[in-house]
N, C-alpha and C positions, 0 to 999 in steps of 0.2 A: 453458612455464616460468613458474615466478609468481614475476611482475614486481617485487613489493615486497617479500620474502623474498628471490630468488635461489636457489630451491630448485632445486637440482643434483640433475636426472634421474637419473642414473647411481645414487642410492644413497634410495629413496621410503621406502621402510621408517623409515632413520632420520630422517630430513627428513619424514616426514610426520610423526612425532613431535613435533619439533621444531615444527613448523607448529603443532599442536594446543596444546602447550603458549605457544607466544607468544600465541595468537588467548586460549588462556584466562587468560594474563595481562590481554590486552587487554581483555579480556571484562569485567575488573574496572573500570577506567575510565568504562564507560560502563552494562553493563549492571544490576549489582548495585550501583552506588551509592547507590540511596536503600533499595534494600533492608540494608544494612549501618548505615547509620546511624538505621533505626528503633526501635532499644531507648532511642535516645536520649528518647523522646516515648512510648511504647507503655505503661510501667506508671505513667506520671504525669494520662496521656490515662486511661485506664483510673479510677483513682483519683480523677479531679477530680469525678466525682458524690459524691453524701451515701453513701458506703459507711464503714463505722466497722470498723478490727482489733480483731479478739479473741485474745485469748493463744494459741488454736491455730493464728494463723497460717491459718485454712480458708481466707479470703479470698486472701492472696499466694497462697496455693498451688493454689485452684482460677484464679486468673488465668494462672497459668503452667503449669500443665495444658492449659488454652485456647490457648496461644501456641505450647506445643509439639504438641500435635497438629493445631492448624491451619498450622503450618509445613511440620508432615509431612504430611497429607494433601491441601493445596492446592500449595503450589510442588513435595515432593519428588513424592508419588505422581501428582497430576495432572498436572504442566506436564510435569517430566522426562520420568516416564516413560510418557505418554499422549498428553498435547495437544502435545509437540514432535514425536510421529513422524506427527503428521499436517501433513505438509510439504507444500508445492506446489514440488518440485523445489528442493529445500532453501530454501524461503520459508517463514517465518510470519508470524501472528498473522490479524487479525477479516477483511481482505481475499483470503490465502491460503486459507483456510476457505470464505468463499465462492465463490471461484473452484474450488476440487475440486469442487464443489456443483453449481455451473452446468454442469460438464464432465461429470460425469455424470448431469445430470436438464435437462434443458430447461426452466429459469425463469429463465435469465437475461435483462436487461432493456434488454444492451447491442443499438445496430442492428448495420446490417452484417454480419451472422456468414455466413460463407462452407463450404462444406465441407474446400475448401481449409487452411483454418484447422486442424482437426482431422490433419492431416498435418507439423505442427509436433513437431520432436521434443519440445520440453517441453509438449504436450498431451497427456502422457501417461494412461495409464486406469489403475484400479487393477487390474483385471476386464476380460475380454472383455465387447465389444457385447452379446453374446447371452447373458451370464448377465444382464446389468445391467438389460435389456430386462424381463426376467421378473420384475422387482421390484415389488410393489403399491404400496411406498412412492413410487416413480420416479412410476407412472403417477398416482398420486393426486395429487402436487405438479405433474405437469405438467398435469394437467386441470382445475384450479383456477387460474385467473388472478391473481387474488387473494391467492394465496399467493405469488407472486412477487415483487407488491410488499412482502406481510407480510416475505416474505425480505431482499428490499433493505430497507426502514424498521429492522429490526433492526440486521443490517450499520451503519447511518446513527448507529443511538443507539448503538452502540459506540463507533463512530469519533469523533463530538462528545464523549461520554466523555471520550475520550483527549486531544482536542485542552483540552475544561477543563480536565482534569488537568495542562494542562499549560500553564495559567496559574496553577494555585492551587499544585504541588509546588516550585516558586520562590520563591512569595512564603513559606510555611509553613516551607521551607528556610533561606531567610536572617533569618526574625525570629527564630528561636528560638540567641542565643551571652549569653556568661558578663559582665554589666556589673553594675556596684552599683544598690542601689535606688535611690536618689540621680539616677545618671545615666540608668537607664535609660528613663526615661519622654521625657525630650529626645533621645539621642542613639539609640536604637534604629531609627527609622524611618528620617531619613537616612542613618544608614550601611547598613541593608539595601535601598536604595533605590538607593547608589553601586553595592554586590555587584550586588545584579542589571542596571546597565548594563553594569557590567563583564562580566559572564557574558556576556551577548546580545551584549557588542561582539566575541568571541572565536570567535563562533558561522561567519563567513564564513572562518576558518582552515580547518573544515573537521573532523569528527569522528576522523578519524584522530589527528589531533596534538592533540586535546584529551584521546583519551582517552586517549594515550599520557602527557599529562600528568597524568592523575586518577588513572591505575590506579597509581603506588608511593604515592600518600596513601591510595588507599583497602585495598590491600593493608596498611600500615602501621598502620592504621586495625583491620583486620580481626585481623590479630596481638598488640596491643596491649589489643583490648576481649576477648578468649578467653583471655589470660591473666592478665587482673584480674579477668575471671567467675572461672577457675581459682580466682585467691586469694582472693576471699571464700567461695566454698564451701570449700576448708579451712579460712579464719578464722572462717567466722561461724555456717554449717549445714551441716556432712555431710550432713545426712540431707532436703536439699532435692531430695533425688531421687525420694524420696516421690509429690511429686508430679506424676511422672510417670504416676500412676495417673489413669486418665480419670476414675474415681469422684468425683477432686475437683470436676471442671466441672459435677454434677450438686449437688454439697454447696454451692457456690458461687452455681449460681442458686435452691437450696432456699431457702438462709439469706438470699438478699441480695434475691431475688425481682426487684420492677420494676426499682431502681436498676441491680440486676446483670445485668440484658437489654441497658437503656440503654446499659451500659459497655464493652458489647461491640463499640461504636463505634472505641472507643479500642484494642480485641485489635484491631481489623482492621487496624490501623498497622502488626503485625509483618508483613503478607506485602503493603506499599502499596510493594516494591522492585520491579527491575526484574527481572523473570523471563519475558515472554514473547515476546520476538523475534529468534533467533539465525538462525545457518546452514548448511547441508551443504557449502555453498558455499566452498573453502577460500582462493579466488581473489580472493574478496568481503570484506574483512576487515571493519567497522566498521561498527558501530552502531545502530541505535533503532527503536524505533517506540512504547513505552506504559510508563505506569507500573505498578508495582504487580508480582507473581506474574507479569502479562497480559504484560508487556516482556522474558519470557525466550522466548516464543512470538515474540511480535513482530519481535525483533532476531533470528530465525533466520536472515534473510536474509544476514545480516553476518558471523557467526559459525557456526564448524562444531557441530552437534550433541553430538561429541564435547568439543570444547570447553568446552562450556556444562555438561556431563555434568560434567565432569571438576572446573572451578572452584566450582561447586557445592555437591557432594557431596563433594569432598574439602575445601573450605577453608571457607565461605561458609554451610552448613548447621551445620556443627559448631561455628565461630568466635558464629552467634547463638543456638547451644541454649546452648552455654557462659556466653555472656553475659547471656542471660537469668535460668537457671540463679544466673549469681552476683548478680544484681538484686534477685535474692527471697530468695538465701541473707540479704541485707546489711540488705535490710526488714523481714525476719523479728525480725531482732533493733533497730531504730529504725522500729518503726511511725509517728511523726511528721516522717520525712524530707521528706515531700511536702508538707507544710503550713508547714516554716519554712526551706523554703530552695528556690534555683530549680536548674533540672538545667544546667550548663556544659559547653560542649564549641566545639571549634576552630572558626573561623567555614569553613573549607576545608573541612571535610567534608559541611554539609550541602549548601553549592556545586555539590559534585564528585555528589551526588545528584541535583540538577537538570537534570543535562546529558543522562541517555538520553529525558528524556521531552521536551526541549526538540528535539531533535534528532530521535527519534522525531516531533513533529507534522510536522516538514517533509518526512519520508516519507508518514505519512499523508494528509497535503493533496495530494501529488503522484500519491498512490493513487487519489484520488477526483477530482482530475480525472480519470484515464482510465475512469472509471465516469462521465464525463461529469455529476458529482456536487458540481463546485463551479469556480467564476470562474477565468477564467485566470492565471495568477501566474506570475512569471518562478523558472523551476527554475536553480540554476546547480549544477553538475556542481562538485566541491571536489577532486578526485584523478584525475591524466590515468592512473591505473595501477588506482584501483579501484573497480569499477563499483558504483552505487548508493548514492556519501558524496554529497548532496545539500544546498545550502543557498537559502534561499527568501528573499530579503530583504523583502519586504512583513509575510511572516507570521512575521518575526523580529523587527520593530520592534514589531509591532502585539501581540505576547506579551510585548516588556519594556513597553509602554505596562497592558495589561492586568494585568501581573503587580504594577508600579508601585502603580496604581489601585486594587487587594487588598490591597497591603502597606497604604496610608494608611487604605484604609477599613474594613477590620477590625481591624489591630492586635491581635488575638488568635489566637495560634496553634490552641487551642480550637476555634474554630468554623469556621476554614481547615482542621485534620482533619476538624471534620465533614464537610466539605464536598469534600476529597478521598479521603475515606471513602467515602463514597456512588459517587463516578463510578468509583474503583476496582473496587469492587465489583459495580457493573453492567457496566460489562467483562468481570469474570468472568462474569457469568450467561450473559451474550450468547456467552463462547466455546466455554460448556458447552452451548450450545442448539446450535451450531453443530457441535459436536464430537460431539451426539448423531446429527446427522446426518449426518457425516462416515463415522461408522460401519457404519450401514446401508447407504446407497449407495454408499462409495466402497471400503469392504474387507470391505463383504457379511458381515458379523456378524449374527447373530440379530437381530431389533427388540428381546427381550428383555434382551439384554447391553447395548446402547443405550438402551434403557429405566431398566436398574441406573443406568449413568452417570448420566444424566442425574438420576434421584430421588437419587440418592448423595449427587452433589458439588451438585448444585442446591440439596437441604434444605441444606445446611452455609451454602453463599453466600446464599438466601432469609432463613437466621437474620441473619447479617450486615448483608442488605439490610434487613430490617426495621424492626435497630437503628438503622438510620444514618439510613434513611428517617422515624422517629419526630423524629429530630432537622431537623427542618427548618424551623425559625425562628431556629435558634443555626448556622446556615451551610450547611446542609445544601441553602437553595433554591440556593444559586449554580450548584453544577456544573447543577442541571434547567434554572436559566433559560438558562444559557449552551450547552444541549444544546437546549433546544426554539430559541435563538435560527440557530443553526449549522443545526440540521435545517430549517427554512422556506428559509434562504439553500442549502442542498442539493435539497432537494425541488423550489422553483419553477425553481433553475438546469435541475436535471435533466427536471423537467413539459416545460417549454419547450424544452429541445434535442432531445427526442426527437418535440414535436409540430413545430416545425422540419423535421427528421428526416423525418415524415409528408410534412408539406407540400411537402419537394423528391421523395419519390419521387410524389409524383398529382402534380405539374407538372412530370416531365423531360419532354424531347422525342426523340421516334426518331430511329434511326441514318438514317433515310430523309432527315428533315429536316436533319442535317448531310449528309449525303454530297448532297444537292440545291442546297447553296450554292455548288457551286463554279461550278456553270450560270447563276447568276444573275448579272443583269447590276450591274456595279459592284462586286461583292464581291471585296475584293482579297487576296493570301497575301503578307503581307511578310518580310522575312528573320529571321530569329530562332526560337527554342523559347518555344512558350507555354506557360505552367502554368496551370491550371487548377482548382483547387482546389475539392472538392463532397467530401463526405458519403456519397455514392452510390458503391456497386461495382459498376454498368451504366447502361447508359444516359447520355443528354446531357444535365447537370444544368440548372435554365431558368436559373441567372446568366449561363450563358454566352450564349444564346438573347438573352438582355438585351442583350448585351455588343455581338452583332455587330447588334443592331436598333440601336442607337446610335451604335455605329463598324464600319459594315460592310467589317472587316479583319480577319484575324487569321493567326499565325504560318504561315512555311511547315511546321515541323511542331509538332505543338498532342500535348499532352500531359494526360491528366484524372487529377490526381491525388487520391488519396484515403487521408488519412492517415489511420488505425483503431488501437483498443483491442481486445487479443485479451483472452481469459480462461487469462493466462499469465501470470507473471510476470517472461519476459525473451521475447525473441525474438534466436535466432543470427544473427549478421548475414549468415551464408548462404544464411537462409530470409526474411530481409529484404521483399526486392522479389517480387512478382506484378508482369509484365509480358504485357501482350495488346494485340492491334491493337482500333481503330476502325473498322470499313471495308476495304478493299481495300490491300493495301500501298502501292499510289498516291499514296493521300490523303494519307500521313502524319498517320495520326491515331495515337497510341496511349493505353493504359491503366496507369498506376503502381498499383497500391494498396501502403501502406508499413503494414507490420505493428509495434506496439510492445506491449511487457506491461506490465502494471500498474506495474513496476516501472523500466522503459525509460527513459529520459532522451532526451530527441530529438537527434537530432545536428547541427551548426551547417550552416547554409545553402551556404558549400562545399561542403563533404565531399559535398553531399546531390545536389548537381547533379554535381560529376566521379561518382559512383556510378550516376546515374541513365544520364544519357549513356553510362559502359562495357555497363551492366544493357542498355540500347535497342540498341546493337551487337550485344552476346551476342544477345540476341534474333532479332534481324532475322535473323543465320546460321542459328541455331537453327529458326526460322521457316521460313525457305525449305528447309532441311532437311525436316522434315514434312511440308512442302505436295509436296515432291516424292514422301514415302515413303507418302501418300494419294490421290495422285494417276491411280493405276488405281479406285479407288471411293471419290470422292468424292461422293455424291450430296447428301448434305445438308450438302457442304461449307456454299453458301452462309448454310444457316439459322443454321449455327451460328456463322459469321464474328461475330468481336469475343466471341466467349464463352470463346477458349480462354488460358489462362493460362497462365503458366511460371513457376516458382521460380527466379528471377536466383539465386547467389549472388555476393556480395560476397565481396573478398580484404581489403577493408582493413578488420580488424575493432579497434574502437577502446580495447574493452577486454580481458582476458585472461581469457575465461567461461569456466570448466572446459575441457574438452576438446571445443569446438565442430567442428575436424574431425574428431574421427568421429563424431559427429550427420549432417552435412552437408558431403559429400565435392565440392572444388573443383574437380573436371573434369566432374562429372555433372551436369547438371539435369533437373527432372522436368517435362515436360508435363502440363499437366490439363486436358481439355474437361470444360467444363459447360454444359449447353443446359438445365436444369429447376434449381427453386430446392428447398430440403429443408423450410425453416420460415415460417412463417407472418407471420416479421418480415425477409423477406428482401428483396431490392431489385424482386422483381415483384408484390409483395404480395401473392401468392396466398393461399388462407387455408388449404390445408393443404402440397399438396405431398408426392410422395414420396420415396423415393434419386434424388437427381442423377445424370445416364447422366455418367461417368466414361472416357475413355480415358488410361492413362496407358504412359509408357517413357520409357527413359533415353538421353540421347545424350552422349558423352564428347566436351566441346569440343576436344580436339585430333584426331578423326579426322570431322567434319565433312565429307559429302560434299562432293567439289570442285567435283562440276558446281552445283551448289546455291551453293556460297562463291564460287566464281570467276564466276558467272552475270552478266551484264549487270545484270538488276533490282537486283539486291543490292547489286551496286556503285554503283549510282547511288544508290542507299536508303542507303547508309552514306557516300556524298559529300552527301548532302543535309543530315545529320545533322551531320558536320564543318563543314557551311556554317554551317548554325541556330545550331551552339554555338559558333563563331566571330562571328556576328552579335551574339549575347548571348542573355541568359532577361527573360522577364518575366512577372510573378507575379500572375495572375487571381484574386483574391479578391471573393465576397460582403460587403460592406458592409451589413450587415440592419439594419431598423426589425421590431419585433414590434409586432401590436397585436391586442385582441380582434375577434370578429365582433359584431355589432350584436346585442343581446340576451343578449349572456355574462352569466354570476352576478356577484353583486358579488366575492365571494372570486377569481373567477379575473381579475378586472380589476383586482385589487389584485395579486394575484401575477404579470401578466405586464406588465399597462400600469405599472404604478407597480415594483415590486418587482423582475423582470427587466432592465425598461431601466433601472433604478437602476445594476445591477450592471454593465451589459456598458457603459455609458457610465462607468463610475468604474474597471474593471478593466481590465487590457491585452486588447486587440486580439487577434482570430489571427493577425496579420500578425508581431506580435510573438512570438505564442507558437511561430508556425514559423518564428520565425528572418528574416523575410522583409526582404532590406535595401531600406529605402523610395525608393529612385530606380530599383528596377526594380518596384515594385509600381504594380497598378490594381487598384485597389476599383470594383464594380458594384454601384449600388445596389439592395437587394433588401427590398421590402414585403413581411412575412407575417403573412398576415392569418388568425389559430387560433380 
């Protein structure tokens, strides 16, 4: 049933209706806000260069030639009806893109990747293994190293994009309302400077109720400016339909030459709304991720595709051709509008514009940590009913301080377009790059149809880029600096977690050297559940090694957990946990690994321990189950002891994600042995690796063999566990120093000695990021030396 709706099974047809149309009302609050209020700036922006009217009128009406075909051919023809059906299990925008990517080509850059993982129902393929295999593109990108970072640094300079953008579409929003000339040079700044506290203080409400409060202005909004376009094309120019003929865009940059290239800074304003991030997802209601065309991709995630279809191309397409349309009818006839008087408009609308890309960065940032691609920051979760309304408070303060900082120091809406000109527009390029390889690899198009794409909508956005890029002393450097600023604080985060990463898989220690501790003298098992927290999905990570060389004790049953980033963007909470032993059922040793997607929110330290504890139960039955149903030919049981794994699932799922029972049915779980690794960044580091030997079947927890459940062993294994979590938990974390090795470059001792520990001393903790409550925690200090 979905939870914030109350949509009544019994009758889907009309309730999904219904659905589509509130999400596309919705849709209006947050996604199309600032696309709806850009006629307010687009033919004034456009205008403000040395361009001079001529009685024919060639100049308005090759500008709006301009607007309408790049209306049509980047938001309706590209985003709608191309770059939105390329979903990650109704996810968009620059991170969903690359995630189809890395799932069908082998360059992704994240560690840990298990086979396991690829058994996820949302890992889904577009294509059978064996057509995708045969692809020379596949094999070209994955035989090239180098291309994978080429791959992530793109993804990178999107992302920073988006996040400038998304201090300049605030500031740019709130300077520009209706004051005398008189006043406006005093009171302009401070009152745009109150609007955007205010905005930012709204933000921990949570994007649901904000946008529920934007979409009747911006609707109202949208109704109001289509039917004053209306009336000046009857008052002023019937015949502004004219041009609609492309011919003018060519008359336009004939006659008007450099200026009329430069100007085309100012066209890029009509598609800088929000159009690229919705959702299939109808469960998910709300909200964001980019400005610009790029924010109808983006907010896929939040909104149903049909939605987005729907408020679009019915309301939102037609309400800005009209408007435009009446812009130029009205100029047509007062070519000097622009020179003696300023453009007014409600201070609420351009506001209500700034919220999807505001909102949008704090999905973003939340993205790129699980790409292991930026500082840890506290996520807080805004809706206990809909999964992925997310709010950041560090990187919410630190965007009204930034946004602040813009308003005072340029004071020119001018050179604030240019400058969200630019970043919008390289978003575009990067989804079009991304989108061209979407199509080869993931829906097995011709290279040459993916070739079209990409030369098509590229040239269009390359002109655009050009213009904007020309402009880069009149504001255009800010989104580069604050993109190359963002990409160094990504790059060194990410260099270092993954040589990290390195350095714990060449210093774990074998399963031989734990299971040899318990012979030793003085090493004591006290009562309690240990966690154990490592990186690693085998093996004995060396913090712990650390841990009992200093306090040789540790719990009677010890737990290594390992929380991972998939290349998904949700994980069911049915396919949640991977659980596998340590050793011998004796020891009580076992293995968590906790799967999240890109898009996953982690869940509070509670919930994570009653889950884990049920998960270890299920197991242990489950377990002696097998061992019994192998136990005529077990010969290499032993080798492969601690490798095999089971899909726990969980009942208690937190949010209402489509229809996760039947993805992942609650009485079944799957068995997986795996005794060999597949990739060459996997936890034994091998360097190639083939298919992992696989046995897999199903056992339905309610007919669990008795002799197996009722066994001595088991019962004591599941009394020993009720002891431990009655004893308490306590939470084994790495405490790390990074430092180089003797003789590093200067650049890498800038980025890890100075620039690294800058960050992991001034950002939160893992202790914090998993939730961890600090009277059951121990940090073990850990030197890595890269």
């Amino acid at each position: 049933m979905d939870l914030e709706f109350g949509r009544d099974m019994r009758s889907p047809q009309r309730d999904s209706w219904k659905t589509t149309l509130l999400l596309a009302y919705q849709s209006l609050g947050v996604v199309y806000g600032d696309l709806s209020i850009s006629p307010l700036y687009v033919f004034k922006s456009t205008f403000a260069e040395d361009i001079q009217h001529s009685e024919t009128n060639e100049e308005i009406f090759g500008v709006l030639s301009f607007v309408f075909w790049t209306l049509t051919l980047i938001p309706l023809i590209k985003y709608v009806s191309i770059v939105l059906r390329a979903d990650d299990n109704g996810e968009g925008g620059t991170f969903a893109l690359y995630s189809l990517i890395c799932r069908h080509a082998n360059v992704s850059l994240l560690p840990n990747r298990q086979i396991a993982d690829e058994e996820l129902s949302t890992y889904k393929l577009e294509c059978s293994a064996e057509r995708t295999d045969k692809s020379r593109i596949k094999v070209w990108l994955e035989k090239h190293k180098k291309l994978h970072t080429a791959l992530l640094i793109m993804v990178l300079i999107g992302t920073c994009m988006v996040i400038g953008d998304g201090v300049l579409t605030p500031a740019i929003s709130g300077l520009e309302f209706s004051l005398s000339k008189d006043h406006r040079e005093y009171a302009v700044i401070p009152i745009t400077c109150v609007i955007l506290a205010f905005l930012f203080a709204l933000q921990h409400y949570g994007t649901h109720r904000v946008g529920f409060l934007f979409a009747p202005i911006v609707l109202a909004w949208l109704i109001c400016m289509s039917a004053l376009g209306l009336y000046n094309i009857i008052h002023w120019n019937p015949h502004v339909y004219q041009a609609l003929n492309p011919c003018y865009m060519f008359k336009f940059l004939k006659k008007t030459r450099k200026y009329g290239w430069m100007s085309l800074g100012g066209i890029l304003l009509c598609m800088t709304g929000e159009l690229q991030y919705s959702s299939k997802n109808l469960s998910r209601k709300v909200s964001t991720d980019n400005a610009g065309s790029e924010a109808m991709f983006a907010d896929l995630g939040h909104f149903s595709y049909s939605a987005i279809q729907l408020a679009f191309t019915s309301l939102v397409y037609p309400a800005l051709i009209l408007a435009y349309m009446g812009q130029a009818a009205y100029l047509s006839k007062h070519h000097d509008f622009y020179s003696n008087s300023q453009v007014g408009f409600y201070i609420a609308v351009p506001v209500v514009g700034s919220q999807a890309i505001i909102s949008g960065t704090f999905s973003i940032i939340n993205q790129s940590q699980s790409l292991s691609c930026f500082p840890r920051v506290k996520v807080v979760h805004t809706s206990d009913k809909i999964h992925g309304q997310i709010y950041i408070p560090e990187i919410n303060w630190l965007l009204m301080i930034l946004c602040i900082a813009v308003t005072v120091g340029f004071r020119d809406t001018k050179h604030m377009g240019n400058a969200s000109g630019l970043a919008v527009i390289t978003v575009m390029l990067v989804t079009t790059c991304l989108t061209s390889l979407v199509i080869m690899l993931c829906w097995r198009r011709p290279p040459v149809l993916a070739l079209c794409f990409l030369l098509f909508f590229g040239s269009v956005e390359a002109l655009y880029f050009s213009a904007s890029l020309i402009k880069f002393l009149e504001g255009a450097w800010l989104p580069i600096l604050l993109a190359l600023f963002l990409m160094a604080v990504m790059l060194v985060w990410h260099y270092t977690t993954i040589k990290k990463y390195e350095f714990d898989l060449h210093n774990k220690v074998t399963l031989e050297w734990l299971l040899a501790l318990g012979d030793k003298l003085g090493m004591v098992r006290v009562p309690g559940i240990g966690l154990v927290y490592t990186d690693l999905t085998s093996g004995v990570p060396a913090n712990f090694s650390r841990f009992v060389t200093n306090l040789p004790a540790f719990h009677q049953v010890l737990v290594f957990v390992c929380v991972k980033s998939v290349p998904v963007p949700y994980v069911f909470p049915a396919e949640r946990y991977l659980i596998g032993r340590v050793g011998p059922p004796g020891h009580r040793s076992y293995r968590c690994i906790v799967r999240y997607g890109y898009r996953d929110v982690h869940q509070d330290v509670d919930s994570f321990e009653t889950e884990l504890v049920e998960s270890l139960a299920t197991f242990i039955k489950l377990d002696a189950s097998y061992r019994c149903s192998e136990a005529s030919g077990a010969g290499d049981q032993e080798e492969e002891r601690g490798a095999r794994l089971a899909v726990i699932g969980s009942s208690r799922a937190s949010y209402d994600i489509q229809d996760s029972v039947q993805h992942s049915s609650a009485t079944s779980v799957e068995m997986t042995m795996t005794t060999t690794r597949r990739r060459s960044g996997d936890d034994d580091g091998s360097p190639g690796g083939g298919r992992a030997k696989q046995v897999r079947f199903f056992i339905d927890s309610h007919v669990v063999s008795p002799e197996a459940a009722d066994s001595k062993q088991v019962a004591e294994e599941l009394e020993a566990l009720a002891a431990a979590r009655d004893a308490g938990t306590a939470f084994i974390l790495g405490h790390s120093h990074v430092q180089c090795k003797p003789g590093s470059s200067l650049l890498k001792r800038l980025a890890v000695d100075v620039g690294y520990n800058f960050l992991r001393r001034n950002c939160r903790g893992p202790d914090v990021a998993l939730r961890v409550p600090p009277a059951s925690l121990l940090e073990v200090g850990m030197v890595y030396v890269l």
